[in-house]
C-alpha positions in Angstrom: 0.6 -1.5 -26.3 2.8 0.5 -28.5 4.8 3.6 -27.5 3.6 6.6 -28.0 5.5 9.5 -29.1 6.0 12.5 -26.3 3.6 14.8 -27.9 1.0 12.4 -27.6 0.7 11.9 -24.1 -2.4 12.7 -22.8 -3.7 13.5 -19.1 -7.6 13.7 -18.9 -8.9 15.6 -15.9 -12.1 13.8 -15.5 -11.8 14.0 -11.5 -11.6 17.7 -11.6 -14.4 18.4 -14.3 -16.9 16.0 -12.1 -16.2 17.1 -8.7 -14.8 20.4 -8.6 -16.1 20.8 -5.4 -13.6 18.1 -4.0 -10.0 19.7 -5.9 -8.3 23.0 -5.9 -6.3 24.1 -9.3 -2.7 23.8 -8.4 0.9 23.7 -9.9 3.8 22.0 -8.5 6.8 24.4 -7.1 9.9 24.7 -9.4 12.4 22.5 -9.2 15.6 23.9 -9.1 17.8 20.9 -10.3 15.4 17.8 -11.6 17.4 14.7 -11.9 16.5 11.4 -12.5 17.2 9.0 -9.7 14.9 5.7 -10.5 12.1 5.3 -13.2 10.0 2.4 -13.2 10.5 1.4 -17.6 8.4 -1.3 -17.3 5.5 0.7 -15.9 6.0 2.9 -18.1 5.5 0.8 -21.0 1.7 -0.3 -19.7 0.8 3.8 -20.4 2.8 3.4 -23.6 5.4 5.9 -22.4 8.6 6.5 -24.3 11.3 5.8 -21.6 13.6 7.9 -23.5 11.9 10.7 -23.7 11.0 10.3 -20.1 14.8 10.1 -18.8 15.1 13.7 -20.7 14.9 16.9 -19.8 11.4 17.3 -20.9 10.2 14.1 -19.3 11.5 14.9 -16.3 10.1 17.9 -16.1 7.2 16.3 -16.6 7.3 13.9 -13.7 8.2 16.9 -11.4 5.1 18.8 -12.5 7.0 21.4 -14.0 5.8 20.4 -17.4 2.3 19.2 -18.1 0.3 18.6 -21.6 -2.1 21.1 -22.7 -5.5 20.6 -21.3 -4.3 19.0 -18.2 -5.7 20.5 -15.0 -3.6 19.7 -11.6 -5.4 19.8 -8.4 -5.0 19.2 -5.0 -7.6 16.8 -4.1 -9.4 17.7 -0.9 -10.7 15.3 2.1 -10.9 14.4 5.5 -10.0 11.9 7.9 -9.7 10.4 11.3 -5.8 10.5 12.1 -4.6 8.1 14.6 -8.8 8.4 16.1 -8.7 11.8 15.9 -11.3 13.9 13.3 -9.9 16.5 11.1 -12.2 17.5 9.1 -10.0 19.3 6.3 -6.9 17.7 5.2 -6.3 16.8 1.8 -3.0 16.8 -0.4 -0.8 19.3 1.4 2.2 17.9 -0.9 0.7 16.4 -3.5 -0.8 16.9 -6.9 -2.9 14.9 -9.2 -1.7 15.7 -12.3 -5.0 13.9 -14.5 -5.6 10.7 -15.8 -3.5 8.3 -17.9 -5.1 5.5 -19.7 -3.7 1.7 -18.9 -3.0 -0.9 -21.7 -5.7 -2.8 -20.0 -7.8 0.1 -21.1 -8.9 1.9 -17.6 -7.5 5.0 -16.3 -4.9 5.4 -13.8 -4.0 8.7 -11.8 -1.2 10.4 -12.5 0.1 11.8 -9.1 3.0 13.4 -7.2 4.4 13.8 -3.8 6.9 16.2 -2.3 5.9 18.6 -5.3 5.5 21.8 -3.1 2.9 23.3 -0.2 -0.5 23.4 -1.3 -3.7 25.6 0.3 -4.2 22.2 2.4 -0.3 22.0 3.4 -1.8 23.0 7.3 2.0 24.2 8.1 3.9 21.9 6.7 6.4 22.7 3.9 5.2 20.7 1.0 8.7 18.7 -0.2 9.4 15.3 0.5 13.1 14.0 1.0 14.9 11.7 -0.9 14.9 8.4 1.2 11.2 8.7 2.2 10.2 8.7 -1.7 12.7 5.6 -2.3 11.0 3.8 0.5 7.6 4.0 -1.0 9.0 2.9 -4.8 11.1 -0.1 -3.3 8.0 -1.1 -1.2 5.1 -0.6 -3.3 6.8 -1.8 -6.1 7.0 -5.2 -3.4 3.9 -5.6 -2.6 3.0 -5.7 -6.4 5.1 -8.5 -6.9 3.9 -10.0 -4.4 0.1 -9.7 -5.8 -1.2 -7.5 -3.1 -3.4 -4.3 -4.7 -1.4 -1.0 -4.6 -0.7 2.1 -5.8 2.3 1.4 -8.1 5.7 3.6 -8.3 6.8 5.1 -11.8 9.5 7.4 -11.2 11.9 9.5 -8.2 13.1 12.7 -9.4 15.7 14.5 -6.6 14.7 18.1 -7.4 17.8 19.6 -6.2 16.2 22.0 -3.5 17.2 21.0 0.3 14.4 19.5 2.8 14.7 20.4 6.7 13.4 17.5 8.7 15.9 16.7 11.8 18.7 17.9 9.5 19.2 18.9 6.1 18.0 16.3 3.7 18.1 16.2 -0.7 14.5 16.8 -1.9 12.7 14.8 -4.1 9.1 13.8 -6.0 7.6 10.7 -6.1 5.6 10.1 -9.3 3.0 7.5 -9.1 0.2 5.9 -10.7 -3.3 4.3 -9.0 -6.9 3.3 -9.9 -7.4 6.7 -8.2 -7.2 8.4 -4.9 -10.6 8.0 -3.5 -10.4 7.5 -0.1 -12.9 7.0 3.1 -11.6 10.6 3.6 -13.2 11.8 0.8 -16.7 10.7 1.7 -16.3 11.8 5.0 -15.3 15.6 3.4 -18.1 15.3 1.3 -20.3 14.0 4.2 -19.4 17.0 6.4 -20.1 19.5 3.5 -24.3 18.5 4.3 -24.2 18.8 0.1 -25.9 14.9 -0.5 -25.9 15.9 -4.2 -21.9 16.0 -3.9 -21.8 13.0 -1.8 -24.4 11.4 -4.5 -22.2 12.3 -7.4 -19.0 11.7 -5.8 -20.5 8.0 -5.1 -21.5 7.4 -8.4 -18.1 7.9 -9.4 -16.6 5.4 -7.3 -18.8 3.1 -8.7 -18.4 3.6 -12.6 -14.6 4.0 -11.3 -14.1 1.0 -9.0 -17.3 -1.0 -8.7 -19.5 -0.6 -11.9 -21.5 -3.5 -10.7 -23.2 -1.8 -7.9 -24.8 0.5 -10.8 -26.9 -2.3 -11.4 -28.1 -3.3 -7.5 -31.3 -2.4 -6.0 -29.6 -0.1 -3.7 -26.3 1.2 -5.7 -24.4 3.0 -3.2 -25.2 0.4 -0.4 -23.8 -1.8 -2.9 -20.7 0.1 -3.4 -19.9 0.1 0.3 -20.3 -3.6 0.1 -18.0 -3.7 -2.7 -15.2 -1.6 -0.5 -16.1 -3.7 2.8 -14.8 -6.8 0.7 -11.6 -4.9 -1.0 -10.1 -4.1 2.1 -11.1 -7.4 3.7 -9.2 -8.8 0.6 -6.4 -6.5 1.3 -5.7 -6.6 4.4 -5.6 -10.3 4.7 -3.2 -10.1 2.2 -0.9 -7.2 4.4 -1.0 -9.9 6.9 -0.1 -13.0 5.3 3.2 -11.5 3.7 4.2 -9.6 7.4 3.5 -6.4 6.0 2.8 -3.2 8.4 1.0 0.2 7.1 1.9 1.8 10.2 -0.6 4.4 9.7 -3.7 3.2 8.7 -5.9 6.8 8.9 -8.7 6.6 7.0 -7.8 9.2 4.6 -4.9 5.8 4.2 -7.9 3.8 3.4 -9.0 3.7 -0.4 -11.9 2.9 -2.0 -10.0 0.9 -5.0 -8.6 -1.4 -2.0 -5.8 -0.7 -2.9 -2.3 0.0 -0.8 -1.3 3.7 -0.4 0.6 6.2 1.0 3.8 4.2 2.9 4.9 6.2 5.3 6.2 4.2 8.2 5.7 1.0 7.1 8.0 -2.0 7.3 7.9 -5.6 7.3 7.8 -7.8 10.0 11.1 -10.0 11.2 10.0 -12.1 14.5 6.3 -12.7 14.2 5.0 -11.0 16.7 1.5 -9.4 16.8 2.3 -6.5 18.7 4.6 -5.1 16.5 5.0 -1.8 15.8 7.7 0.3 13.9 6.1 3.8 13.3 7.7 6.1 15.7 4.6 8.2 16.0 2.4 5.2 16.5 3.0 5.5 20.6 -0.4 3.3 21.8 0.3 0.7 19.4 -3.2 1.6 17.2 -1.5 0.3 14.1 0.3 -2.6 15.5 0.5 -5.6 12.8 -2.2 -7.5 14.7 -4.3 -4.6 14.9 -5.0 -3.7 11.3 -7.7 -6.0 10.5 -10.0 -4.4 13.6 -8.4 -1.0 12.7 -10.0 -1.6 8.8 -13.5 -2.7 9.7 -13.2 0.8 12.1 -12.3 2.6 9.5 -15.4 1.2 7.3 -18.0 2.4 9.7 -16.6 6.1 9.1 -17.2 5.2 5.5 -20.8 4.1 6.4 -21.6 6.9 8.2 -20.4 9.2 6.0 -22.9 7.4 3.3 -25.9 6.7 5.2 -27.8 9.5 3.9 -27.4 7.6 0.1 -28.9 4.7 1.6 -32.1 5.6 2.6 -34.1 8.5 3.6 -35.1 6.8 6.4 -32.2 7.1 9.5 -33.1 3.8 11.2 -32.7 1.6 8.0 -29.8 3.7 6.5 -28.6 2.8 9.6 -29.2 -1.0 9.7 -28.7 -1.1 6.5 -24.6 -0.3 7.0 -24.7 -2.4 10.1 -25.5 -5.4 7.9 -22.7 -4.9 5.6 -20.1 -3.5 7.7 -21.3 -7.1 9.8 -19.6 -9.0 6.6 -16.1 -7.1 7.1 -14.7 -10.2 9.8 -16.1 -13.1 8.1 -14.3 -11.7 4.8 -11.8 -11.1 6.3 -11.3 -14.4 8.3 -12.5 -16.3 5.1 -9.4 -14.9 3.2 -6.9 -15.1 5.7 -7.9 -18.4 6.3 -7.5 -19.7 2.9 -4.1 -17.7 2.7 -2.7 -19.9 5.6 -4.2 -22.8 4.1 -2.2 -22.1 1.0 0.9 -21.1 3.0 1.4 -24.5 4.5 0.3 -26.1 1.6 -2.6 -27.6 2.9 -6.0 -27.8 -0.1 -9.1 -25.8 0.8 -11.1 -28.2 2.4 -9.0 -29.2 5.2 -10.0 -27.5 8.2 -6.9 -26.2 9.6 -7.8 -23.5 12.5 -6.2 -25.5 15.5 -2.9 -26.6 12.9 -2.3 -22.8 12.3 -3.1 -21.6 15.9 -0.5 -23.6 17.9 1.8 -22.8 14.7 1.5 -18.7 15.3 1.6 -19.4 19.0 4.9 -21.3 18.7 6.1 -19.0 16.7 5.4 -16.0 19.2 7.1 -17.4 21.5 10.4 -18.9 20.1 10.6 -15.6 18.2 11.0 -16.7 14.8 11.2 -15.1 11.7 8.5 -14.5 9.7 9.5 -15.0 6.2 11.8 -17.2 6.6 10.2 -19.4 8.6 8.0 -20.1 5.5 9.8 -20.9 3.0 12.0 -23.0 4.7 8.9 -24.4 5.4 9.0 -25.6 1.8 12.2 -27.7 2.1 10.7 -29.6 5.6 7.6 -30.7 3.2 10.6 -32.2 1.2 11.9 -33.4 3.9 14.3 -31.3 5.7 13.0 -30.3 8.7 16.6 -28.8 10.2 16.3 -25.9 8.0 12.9 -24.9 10.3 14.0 -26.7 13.3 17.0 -24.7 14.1 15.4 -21.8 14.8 13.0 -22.9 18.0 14.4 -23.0 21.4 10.8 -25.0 22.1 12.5 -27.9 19.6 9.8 -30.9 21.6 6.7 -28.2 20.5 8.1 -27.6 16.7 8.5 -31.6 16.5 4.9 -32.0 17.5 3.7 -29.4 15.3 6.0 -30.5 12.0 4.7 -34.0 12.6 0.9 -33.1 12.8 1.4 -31.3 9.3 3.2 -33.6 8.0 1.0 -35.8 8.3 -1.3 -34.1 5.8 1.1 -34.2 3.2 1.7 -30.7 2.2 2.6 -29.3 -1.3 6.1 -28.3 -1.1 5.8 -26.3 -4.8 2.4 -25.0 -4.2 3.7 -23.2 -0.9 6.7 -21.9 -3.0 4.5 -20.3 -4.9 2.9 -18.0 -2.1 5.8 -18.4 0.3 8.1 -15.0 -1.0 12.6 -15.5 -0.4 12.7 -12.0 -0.3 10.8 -9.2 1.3 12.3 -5.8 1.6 13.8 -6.4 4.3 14.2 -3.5 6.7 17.8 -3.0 7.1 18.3 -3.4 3.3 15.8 -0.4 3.0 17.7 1.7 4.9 20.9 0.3 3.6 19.6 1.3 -0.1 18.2 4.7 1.1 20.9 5.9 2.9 23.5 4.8 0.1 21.3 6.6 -2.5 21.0 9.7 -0.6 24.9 9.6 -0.8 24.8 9.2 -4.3 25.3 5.6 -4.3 22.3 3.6 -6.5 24.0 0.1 -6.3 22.4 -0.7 -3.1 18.9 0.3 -4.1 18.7 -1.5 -7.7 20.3 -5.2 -6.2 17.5 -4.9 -3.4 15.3 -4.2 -6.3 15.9 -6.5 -8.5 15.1 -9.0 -5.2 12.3 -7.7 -4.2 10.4 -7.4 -7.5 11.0 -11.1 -8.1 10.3 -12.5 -4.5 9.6 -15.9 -5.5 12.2 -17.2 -7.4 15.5 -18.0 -5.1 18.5 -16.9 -7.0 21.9 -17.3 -6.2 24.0 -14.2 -5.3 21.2 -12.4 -3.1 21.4 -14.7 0.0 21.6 -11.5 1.9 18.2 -10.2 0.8 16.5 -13.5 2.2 18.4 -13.6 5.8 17.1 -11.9 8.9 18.1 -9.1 10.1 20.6 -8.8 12.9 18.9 -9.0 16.1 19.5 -5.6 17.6 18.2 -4.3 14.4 15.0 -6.0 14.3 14.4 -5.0 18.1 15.5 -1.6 18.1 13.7 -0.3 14.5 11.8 2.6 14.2 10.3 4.3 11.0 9.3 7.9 10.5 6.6 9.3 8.2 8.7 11.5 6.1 6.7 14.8 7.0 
């Protein structure tokens, strides 16, 4: 896709012009000082951005929302959303702004979107900004999980704005820029739902379909088969969150999108010792997000979504209402079908070996010897070459590990095929707040070496043997993450 010149860019604002009812007109708060701290170029080259342009004055300004095309029409988007099991029933972007649409090289639209760009009618109190190391987390990690294949909202830009944030002390401000197939969420339905307008919930449906799923236009039932086609994106992803060890840590469904993709990472970390109990979010006190919670925590969050669409389904309340049961019945074997194959691929095993019993005394060792989770995996790699030491050495249980290695060996796993799936590096959670507090100081080093790990997690590279080693043990039982607001 070739570069187009600055005057040329272009941000449609086909969200706000079709659901008006769902957006509030908005511009982003001044900022004082606007400087550059990390731009994504190679992002920017799928919307055929000129990075130079970008890294100057006027770019920046741009990715602030200080400085927006002609014809462009920022809103805060509106929804609702069950937080932490809790109803609210208006929320939307309190700190946020979509700025419009930009069109991808592969030829579909991506939202344009900031966060930390000032308060906003739906700001409920809060004060709108967003500080510098929250904003970094969600580049470094997003910008992870897309190397690592998993669906996500991607990271194109943080811009410190120069105006101070108060959290529990003073803090450098900043604005996230990012880009997404578009930030429909369950929320949304549910604001639309609670609005008793069906012709809004109607039209906002059909534009998750020609959006997301333009094969349900073509079903029998079109917006049952657009819940069906979400029930099996977030099956998809979060079989994926679990494979890699990954935590949301706040998995509201106003977190949940439509797309299937990742969004908004507030508190969310990767795991070290497996452990399915694990949580890191600070707020998270009954463990409702816990890693081995999310899968039951997404089909929960897709019966909102159903009920928010059942009058789309049928005008009839007792079909509407089987109707979603049938579907939203699908979510576990999805699920359970993808994360099955995943393990499958993770020890190297092909897809017709029936390994349920292999990889349930696997997770149960590794419970209880606590062993790391990514490690463990790749070093898995080098036992199905023959060094078993390099696994071995971590269990205190070494009679159960030799039991287990010898059962899988036996089915003569693919030491390059798990290599492939199996990541080094993760970003690991004391090199995120290594990176964030060193750039918050100033200091960018830090944060571009844990970058240029993490967006290349399969590939072991000499001189970042740090970014694959576990984290120090007090560290990984003492870690908490907060949610930036």
């Amino acid at each position: 896709m070739s570069t187009a010149p600055p005057s040329t860019v272009t941000l449609d604002d086909r969200f706000a012009r079709e659901l008006p009812e769902m957006s509030l007109p908005w511009q982003a708060e001044e900022a004082p000082e606007p400087r550059l701290l990390v731009l994504n170029e190679r992002l920017a080259a799928e919307f055929g951005l000129d990075t130079d342009w970008l890294r100057g004055p006027d770019g920046v300004r741009l990715l602030v929302g200080n400085q927006v095309p002609d014809g462009a029409t920022p809103v805060a988007q509106a929804y609702a959303g069950h937080q932490f099991g809790n109803y609210s029933p208006r929320l939307g972007d309190g700190r946020a702004l979509l700025l419009g649409e930009l069109v991808h090289a592969d030829g579909h639209p991506r939202d344009l979107h900031l966060k930390g760009s000032g308060r906003t009618p739906f700001a409920r109190g809060g004060d709108g900004l967003a500080a510098v190391g929250p904003m970094l987390r969600e580049y470094v990690v997003s910008e992870a999980l897309h190397a690592l294949g998993i669906p996500t909202t991607r990271s194109l830009a943080v811009v410190a704005t120069g105006r101070p944030v108060r959290r529990e002390t003073v803090l450098p401000g900043a604005v996230l820029a990012r880009t997404a197939s578009s930030h429909l969420r369950v929320g949304s339905f549910q604001y639309a739902r609670a609005t008793d307008d069906v012709d809004l919930l109607r039209r906002l449906a059909d534009h998750a379909v020609a959006r997301h799923h333009p094969a349900a236009a073509d079903a029998d039932r079109p917006h049952l088969a657009l819940f069906e086609a979400v029930v099996a994106a977030q099956a998809s992803l979060v079989a994926r969150w679990m494979l890699v060890g990954f935590v949301h840590g706040v998995m509201n469904t106003d977190n949940t999108t439509i797309s299937g993709e990742t969004i908004d990472y507030g508190p969310c970390a990767f795991l070290e010792a497996y452990d399915p109990a694990t949580v890191f979010s600070s707020i998270d006190h009954g463990g409702r997000y816990a890693y081995g919670n999310q899968p039951g925590v997404a089909q929960w969050n897709l019966a909102r979504l159903a009920e928010a669409l059942l009058p789309l389904f049928s005008d009839d309340q007792e079909q509407a209402v089987a109707l979603a049961l049938d579907v939203l019945g699908t979510f576990r074997e999805r699920y359970e079908s993808a994360w099955s194959a995943g393990m499958r691929a993770k020890l190297g095993l092909p897809g017709g070996v029936d390994a349920a019993a292999l990889v349930d005394d696997l997770l149960a060792l590794l419970r209880e010897n606590h062993v790391d989770h990514t490690s463990f995996y790749r070093g898995l790699g080098a036992a199905a070459r023959g060094d078993v030491e390099r696994v071995r050495g971590v269990f205190l249980d070494l009679a159960g590990i030799d039991a287990w290695l010898a059962r899988w060996r036996a089915l003569a796993p693919d030491a390059d095929a798990m290599d492939r799936v199996n990541p080094v590096y993760v970003p690991r959670n004391h090199l995120v707040e290594e990176a964030l507090s060193a750039a918050t100081e100033g200091d960018q080093e830090p944060l571009e070496r844990l970058l240029e790990a993490v967006t290349a997690p399969y590939g072991e590279r000499p001189g970042l043997e740090r970014y694959a080693a576990p984290a120090p043990e007090d560290f990984a039982t003492t870690y908490r993450t907060f949610c930036g607001t």
